[in-house]
N, CA and C atoms as a LAMMPS dump frame, in Angstrom:
ITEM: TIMESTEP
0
ITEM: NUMBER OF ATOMS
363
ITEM: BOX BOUNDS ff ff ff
-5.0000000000000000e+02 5.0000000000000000e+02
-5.0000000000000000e+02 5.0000000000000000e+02
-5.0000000000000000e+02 5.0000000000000000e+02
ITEM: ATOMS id mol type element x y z
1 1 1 N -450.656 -404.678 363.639
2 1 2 C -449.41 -405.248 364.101
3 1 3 C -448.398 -404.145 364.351
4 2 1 N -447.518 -404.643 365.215
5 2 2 C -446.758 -403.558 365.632
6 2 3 C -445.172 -403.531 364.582
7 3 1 N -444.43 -403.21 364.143
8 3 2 C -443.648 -403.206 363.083
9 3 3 C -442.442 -402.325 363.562
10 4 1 N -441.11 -402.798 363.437
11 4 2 C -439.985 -401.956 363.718
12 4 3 C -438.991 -402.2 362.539
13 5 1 N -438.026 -400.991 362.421
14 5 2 C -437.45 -401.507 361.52
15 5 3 C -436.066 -400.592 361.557
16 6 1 N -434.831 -400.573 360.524
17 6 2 C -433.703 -399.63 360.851
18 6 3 C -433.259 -399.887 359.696
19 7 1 N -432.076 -398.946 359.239
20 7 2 C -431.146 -399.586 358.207
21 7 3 C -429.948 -399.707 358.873
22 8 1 N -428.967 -400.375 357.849
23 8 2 C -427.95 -401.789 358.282
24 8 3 C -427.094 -400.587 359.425
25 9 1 N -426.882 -400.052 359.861
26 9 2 C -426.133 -399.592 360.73
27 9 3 C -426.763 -399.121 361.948
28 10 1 N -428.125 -398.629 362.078
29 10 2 C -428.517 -398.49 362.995
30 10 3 C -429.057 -397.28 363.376
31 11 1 N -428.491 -396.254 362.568
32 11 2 C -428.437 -395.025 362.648
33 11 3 C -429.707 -394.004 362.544
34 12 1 N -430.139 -394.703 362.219
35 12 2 C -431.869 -394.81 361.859
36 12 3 C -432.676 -395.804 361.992
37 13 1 N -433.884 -395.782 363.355
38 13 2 C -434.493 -397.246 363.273
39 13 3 C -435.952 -396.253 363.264
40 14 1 N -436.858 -397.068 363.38
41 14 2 C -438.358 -396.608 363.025
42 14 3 C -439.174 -397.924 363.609
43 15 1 N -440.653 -397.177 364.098
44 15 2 C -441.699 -397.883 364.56
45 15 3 C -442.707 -397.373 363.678
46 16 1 N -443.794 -398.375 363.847
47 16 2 C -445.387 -398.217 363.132
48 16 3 C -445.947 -399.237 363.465
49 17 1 N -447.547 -398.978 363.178
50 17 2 C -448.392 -400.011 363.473
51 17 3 C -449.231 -400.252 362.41
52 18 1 N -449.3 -401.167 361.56
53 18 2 C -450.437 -401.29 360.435
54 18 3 C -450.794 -402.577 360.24
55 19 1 N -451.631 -403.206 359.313
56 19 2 C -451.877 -404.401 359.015
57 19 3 C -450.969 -405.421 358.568
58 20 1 N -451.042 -406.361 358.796
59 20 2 C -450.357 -407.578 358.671
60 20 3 C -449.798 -407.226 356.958
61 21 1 N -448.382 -406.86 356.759
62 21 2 C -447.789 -406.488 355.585
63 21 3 C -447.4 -408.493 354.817
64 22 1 N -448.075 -408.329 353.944
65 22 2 C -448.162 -409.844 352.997
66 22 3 C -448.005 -409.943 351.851
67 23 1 N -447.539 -408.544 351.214
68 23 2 C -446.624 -408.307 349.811
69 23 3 C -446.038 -407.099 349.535
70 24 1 N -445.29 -406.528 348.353
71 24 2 C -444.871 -405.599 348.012
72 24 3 C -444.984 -405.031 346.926
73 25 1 N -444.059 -403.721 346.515
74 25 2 C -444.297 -403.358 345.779
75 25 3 C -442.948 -403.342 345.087
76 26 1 N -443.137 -403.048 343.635
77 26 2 C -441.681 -402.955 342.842
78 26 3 C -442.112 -401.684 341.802
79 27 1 N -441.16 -400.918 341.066
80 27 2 C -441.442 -399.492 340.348
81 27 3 C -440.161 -400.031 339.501
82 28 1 N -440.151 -399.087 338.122
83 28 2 C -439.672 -399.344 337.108
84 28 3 C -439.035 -398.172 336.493
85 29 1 N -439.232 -397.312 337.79
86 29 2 C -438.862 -395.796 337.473
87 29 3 C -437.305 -396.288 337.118
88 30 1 N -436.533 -394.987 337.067
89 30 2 C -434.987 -395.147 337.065
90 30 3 C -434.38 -394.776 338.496
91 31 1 N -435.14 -394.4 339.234
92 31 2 C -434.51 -394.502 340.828
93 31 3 C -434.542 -395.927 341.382
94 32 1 N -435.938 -396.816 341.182
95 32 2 C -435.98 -397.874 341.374
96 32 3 C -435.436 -398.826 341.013
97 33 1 N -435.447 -398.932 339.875
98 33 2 C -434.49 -399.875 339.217
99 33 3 C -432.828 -399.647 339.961
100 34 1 N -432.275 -398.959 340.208
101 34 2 C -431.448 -398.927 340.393
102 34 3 C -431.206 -399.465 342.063
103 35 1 N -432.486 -398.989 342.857
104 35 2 C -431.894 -399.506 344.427
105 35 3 C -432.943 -400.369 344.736
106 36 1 N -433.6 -401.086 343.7
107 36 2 C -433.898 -402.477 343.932
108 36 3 C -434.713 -403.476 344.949
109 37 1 N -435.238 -401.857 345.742
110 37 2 C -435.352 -402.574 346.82
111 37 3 C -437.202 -402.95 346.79
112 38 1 N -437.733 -403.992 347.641
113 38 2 C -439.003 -404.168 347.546
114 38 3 C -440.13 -403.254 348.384
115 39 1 N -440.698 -402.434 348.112
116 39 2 C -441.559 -401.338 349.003
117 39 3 C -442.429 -401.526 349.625
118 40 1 N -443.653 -401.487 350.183
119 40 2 C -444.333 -401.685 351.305
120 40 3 C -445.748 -400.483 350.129
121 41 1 N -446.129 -401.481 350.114
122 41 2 C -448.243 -401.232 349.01
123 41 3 C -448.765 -400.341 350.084
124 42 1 N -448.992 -400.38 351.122
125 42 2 C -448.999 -399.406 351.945
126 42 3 C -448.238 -398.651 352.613
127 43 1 N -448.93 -397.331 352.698
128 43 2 C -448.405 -396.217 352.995
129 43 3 C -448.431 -395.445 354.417
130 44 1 N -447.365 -394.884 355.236
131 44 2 C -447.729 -395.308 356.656
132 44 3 C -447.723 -393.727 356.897
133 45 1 N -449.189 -392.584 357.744
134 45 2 C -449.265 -391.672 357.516
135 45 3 C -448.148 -391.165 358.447
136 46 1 N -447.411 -389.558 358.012
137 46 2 C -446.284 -389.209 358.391
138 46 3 C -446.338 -388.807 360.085
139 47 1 N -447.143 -388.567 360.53
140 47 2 C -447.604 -388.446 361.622
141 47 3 C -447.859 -390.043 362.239
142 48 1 N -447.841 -391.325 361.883
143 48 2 C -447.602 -392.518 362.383
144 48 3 C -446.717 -393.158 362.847
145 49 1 N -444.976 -392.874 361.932
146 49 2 C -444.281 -393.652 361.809
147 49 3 C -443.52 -392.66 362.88
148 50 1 N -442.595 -393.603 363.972
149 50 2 C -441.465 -393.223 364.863
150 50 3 C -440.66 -393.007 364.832
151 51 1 N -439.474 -392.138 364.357
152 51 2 C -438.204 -392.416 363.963
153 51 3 C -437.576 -391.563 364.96
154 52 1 N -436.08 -392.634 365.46
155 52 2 C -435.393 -392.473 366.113
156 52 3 C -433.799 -392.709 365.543
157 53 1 N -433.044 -391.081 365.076
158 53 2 C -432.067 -390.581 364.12
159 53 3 C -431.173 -390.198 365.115
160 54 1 N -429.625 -391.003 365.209
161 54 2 C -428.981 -390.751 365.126
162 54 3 C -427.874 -389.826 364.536
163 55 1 N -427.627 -388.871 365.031
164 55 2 C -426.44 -387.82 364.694
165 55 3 C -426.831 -387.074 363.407
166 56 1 N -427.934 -387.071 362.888
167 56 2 C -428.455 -386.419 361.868
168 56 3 C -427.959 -386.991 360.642
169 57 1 N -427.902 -388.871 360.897
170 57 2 C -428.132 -389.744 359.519
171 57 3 C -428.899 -389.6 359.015
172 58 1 N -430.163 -389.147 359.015
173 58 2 C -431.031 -389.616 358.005
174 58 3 C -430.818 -387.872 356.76
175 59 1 N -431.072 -388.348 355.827
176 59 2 C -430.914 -387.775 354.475
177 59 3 C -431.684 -387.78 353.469
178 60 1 N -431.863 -386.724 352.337
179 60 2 C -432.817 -387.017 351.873
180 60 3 C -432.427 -386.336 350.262
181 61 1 N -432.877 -387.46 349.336
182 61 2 C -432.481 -387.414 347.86
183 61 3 C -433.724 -387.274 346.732
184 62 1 N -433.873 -386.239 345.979
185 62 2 C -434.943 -385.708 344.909
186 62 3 C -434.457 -385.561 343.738
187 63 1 N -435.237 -385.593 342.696
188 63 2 C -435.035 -385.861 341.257
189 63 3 C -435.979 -384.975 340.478
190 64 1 N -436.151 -384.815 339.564
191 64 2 C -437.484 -384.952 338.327
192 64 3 C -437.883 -383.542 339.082
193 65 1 N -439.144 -384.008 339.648
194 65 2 C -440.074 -383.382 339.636
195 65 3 C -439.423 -382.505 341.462
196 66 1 N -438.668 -382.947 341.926
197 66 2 C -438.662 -382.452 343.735
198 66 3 C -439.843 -383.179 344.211
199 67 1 N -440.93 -383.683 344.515
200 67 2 C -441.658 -384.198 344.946
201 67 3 C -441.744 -385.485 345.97
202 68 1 N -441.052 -386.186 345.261
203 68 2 C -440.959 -387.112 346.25
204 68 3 C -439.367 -387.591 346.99
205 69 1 N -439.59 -387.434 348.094
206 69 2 C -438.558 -387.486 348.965
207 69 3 C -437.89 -388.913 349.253
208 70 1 N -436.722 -388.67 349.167
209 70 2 C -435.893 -390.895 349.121
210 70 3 C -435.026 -390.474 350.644
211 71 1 N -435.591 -391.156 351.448
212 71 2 C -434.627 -390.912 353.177
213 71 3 C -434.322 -392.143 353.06
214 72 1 N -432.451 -391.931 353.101
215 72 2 C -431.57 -392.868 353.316
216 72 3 C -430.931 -392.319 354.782
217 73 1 N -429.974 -393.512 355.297
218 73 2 C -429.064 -392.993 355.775
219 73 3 C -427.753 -392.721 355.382
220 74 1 N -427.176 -391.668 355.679
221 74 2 C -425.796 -390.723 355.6
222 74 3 C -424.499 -391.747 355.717
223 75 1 N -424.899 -392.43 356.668
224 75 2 C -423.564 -393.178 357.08
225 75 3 C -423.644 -394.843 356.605
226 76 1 N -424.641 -395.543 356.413
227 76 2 C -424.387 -397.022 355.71
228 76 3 C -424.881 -396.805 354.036
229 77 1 N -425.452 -395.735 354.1
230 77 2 C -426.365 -395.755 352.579
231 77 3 C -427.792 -396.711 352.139
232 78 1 N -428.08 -397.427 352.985
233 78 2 C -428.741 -397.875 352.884
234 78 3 C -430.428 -397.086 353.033
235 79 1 N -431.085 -397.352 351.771
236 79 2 C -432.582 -396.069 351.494
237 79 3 C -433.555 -396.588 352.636
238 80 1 N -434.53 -396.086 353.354
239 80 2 C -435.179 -397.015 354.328
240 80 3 C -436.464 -396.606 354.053
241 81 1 N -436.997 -395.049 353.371
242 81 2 C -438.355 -394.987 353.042
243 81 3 C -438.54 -393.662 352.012
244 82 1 N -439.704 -393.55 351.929
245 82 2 C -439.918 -392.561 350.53
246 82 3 C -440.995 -391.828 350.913
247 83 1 N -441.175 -390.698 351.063
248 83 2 C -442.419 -389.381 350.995
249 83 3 C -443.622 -390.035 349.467
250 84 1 N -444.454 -390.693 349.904
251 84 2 C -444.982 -390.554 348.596
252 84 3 C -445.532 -389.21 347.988
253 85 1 N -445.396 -389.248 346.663
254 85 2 C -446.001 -387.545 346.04
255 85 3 C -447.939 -387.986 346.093
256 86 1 N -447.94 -389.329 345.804
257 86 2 C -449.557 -389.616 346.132
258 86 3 C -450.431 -389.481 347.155
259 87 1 N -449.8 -390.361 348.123
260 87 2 C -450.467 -390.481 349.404
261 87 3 C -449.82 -389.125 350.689
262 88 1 N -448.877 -388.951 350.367
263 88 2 C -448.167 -387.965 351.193
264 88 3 C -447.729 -388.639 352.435
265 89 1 N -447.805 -389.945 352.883
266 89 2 C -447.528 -391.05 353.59
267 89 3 C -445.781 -391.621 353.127
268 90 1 N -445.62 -393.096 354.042
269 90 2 C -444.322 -392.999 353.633
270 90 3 C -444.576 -394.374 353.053
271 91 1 N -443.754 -394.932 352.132
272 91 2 C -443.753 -396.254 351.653
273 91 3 C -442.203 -396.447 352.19
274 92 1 N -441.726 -397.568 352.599
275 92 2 C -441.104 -398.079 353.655
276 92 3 C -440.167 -398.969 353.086
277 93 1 N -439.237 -399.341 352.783
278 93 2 C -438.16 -400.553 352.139
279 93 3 C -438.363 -401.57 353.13
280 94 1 N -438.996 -402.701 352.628
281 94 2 C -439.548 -403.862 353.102
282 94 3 C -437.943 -404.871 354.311
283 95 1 N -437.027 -404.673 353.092
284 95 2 C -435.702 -405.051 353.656
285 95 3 C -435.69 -404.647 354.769
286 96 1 N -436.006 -403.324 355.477
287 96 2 C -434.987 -402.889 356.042
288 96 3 C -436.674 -403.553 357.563
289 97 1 N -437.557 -403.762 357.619
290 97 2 C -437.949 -403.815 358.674
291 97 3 C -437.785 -405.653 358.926
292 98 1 N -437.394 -405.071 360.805
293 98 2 C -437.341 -406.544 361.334
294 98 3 C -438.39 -407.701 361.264
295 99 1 N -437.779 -408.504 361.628
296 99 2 C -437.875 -410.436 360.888
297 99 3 C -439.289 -410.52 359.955
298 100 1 N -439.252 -409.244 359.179
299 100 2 C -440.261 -409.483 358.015
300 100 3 C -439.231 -410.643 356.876
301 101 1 N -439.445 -411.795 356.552
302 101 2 C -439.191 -412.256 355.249
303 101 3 C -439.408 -412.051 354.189
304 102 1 N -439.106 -411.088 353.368
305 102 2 C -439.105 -410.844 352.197
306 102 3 C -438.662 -411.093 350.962
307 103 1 N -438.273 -412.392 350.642
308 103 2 C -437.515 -413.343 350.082
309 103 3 C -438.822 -413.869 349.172
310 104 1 N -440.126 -414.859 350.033
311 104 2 C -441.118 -414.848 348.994
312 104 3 C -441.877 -414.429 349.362
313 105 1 N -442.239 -412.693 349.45
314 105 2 C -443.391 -411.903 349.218
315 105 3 C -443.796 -411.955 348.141
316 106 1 N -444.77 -411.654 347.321
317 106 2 C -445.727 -411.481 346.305
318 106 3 C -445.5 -409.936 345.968
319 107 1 N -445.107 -409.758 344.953
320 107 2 C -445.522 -408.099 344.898
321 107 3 C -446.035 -407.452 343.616
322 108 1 N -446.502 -406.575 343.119
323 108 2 C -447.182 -405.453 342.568
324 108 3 C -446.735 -404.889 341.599
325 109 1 N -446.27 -404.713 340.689
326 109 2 C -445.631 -404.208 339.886
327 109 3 C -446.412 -402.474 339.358
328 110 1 N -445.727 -401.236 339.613
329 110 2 C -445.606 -400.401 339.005
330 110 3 C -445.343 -399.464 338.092
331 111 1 N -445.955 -399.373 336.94
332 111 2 C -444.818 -398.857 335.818
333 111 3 C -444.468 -397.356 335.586
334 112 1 N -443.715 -396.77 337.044
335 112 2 C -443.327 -395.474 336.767
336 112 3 C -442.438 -394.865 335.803
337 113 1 N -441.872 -396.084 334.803
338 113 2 C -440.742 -395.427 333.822
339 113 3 C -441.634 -394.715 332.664
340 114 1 N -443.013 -395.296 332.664
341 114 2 C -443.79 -394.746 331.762
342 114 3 C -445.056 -393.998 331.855
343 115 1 N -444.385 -393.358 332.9
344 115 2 C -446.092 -391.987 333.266
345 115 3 C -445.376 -390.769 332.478
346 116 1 N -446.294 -390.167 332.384
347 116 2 C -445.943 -388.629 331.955
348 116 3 C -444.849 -387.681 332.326
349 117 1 N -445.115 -387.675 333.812
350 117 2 C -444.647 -387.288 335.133
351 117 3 C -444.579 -388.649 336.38
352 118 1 N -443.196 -388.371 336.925
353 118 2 C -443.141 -389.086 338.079
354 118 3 C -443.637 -389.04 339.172
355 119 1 N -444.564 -390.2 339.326
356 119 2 C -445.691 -389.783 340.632
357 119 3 C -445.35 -391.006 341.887
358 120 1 N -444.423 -391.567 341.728
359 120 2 C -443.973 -392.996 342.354
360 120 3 C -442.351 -393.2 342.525
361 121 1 N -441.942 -393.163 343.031
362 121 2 C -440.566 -393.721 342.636
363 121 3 C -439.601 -394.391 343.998
């Protein structure tokens, strides 16, 4: 399926193509918990996904380990995807792609507050 998506201002929108997305994911890290948002179980390789950046919104926020990368945009704040440190792919904020309903997805639960090291977040 073909998949588009942006955060709330626009400033950043994105294309991909993957399988019919039919749940999510949730993490328990302390980045997660905090921006709440529902993630995408698959991971879309970095060389897949399209992004089309306005004025040099997109941004990018690290913690812990530096490893995994949080791209928000600059100007609404809103997070739209994540570098995984696993897959090296991107996991995607479900919110932010178009007329996906994500209200009752099914999702996955992760428990990154309790790994060793942060490998998820």
């Amino acid at each position: 399926m073909h998949y588009s998506g942006s955060c709330h201002c626009g400033a950043i929108k994105y294309e991909f193509e993957s399988n019919v997305i039919d749940s999510g994911l949730r993490c328990n890290c302390s980045m997660c918990r905090k921006k709440g948002a529902l993630m995408s179980v698959l991971t879309v390789p970095v060389d897949e996904l399209t992004l089309d950046v306005k004025d040099d919104a997109l941004t990018t926020y690290t913690f812990n380990s530096h490893h995994v990368k949080h791209h928000f945009c600059k100007v609404c704040g809103i997070y739209t995807f994540h570098k995984s440190k696993v897959t090296g792919g991107y996991r995607l904020n479900l919110g932010c792609i178009d007329n996906l309903d994500t209200d009752n997805l099914p999702f996955t639960f992760f428990n990154g507050a309790n790994l060793p090291s942060i490998t998820e977040s």
